[in-house]
C-alpha positions, -999 to 999 in steps of 0.1 A, spaced: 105 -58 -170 123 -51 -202 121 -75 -232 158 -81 -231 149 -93 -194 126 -121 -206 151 -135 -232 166 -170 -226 206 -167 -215 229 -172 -245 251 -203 -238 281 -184 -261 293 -154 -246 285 -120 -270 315 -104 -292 333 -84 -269 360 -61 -283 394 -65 -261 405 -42 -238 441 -35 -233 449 -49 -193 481 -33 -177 493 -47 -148 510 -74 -136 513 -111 -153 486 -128 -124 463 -97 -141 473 -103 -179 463 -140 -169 429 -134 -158 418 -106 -181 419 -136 -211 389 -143 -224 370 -172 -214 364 -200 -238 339 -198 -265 318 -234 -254 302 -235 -217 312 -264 -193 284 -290 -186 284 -275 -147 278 -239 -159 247 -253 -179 233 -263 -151 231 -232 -136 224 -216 -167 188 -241 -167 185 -234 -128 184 -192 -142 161 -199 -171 135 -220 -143 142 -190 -117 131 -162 -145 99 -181 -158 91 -182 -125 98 -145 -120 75 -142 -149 47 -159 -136 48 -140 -106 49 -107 -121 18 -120 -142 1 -125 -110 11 -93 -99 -2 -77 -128 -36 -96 -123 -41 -83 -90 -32 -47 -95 -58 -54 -127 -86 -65 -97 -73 -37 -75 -78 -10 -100 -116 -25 -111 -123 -27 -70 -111 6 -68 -132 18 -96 -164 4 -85 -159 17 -53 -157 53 -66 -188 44 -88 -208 34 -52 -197 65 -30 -210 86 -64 -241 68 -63 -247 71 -27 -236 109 -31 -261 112 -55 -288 92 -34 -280 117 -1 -285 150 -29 -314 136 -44 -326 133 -3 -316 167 0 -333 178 -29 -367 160 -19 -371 174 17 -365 209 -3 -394 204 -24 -412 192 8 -409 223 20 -415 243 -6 -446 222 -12 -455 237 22 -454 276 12 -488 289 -1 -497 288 -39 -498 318 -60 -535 315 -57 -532 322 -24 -510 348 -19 -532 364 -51 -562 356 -27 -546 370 4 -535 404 -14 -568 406 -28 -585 408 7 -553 430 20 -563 455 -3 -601 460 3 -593 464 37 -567 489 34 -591 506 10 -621 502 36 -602 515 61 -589 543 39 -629 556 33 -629 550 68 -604 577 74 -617 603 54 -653 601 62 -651 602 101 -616 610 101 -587 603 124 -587 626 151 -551 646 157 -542 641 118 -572 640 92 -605 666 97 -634 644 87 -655 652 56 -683 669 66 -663 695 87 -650 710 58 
């Protein structure tokens, strides 16, 4: 609500400049401006007004409270689905290192190639001593 909302109503009307009224006498009558002092039964209303906009005012306050609570609920509740996002990666993230836990070491795959290649080279002198019949003569044939 605007400032000028919130003020008290004047009980003197502000300066008006007047207007030229054309028309007909009944029109010339009512277009005269009102008198400068307020009857006792517009005051009335005037103090009914005023009690009607502070109360307008407190409402909006309330208002403003809870869209204050809304907006920290809200917030909070953003923080707790980050934190349970973050709860369901770190999950994620621990059954992957279970797994990887699982795969050899590089010991031993170092191990494993180790024994890969003195059988390949076993089998190799294999091959040229007695040779493989159809593709390699053996040695001693020569």
């Amino acid at each position: 609500m605007s400032d000028t909302a919130k003020r008290e109503p004047s009980i003197e009307p502000p300066f008006e400049q007047d207007a030229p009224v054309y028309g007909s006498p009944a029109a010339m009558a009512a277009a005269q401006p009102a008198p400068v002092g307020v009857p006792l039964s517009e005051r009335g209303g005037l103090d009914q007004l005023s009690r009607v906009e502070e109360k307008v005012a407190r409402v909006e306050e309330k208002f403003a409270r809870s869209e204050a609570l809304l907006l920290r609920l809200e917030a909070t509740f953003q923080d707790t689905l980050s934190r349970f996002g973050g709860l369901a990666r770190s999950a994620d993230v621990k059954a992957l290192e279970g797994r990887v836990r699982g795969l050899p070491g590089a010991g031993t795959i170092f191990v494993v190639a180790l024994i890969a290649a003195l059988l390949g080279a076993f089998a190799m002198l294999l091959a040229l001593r007695f040779g493989i019949p159809g593709l390699v003569p053996p040695l001693g044939a020569r």
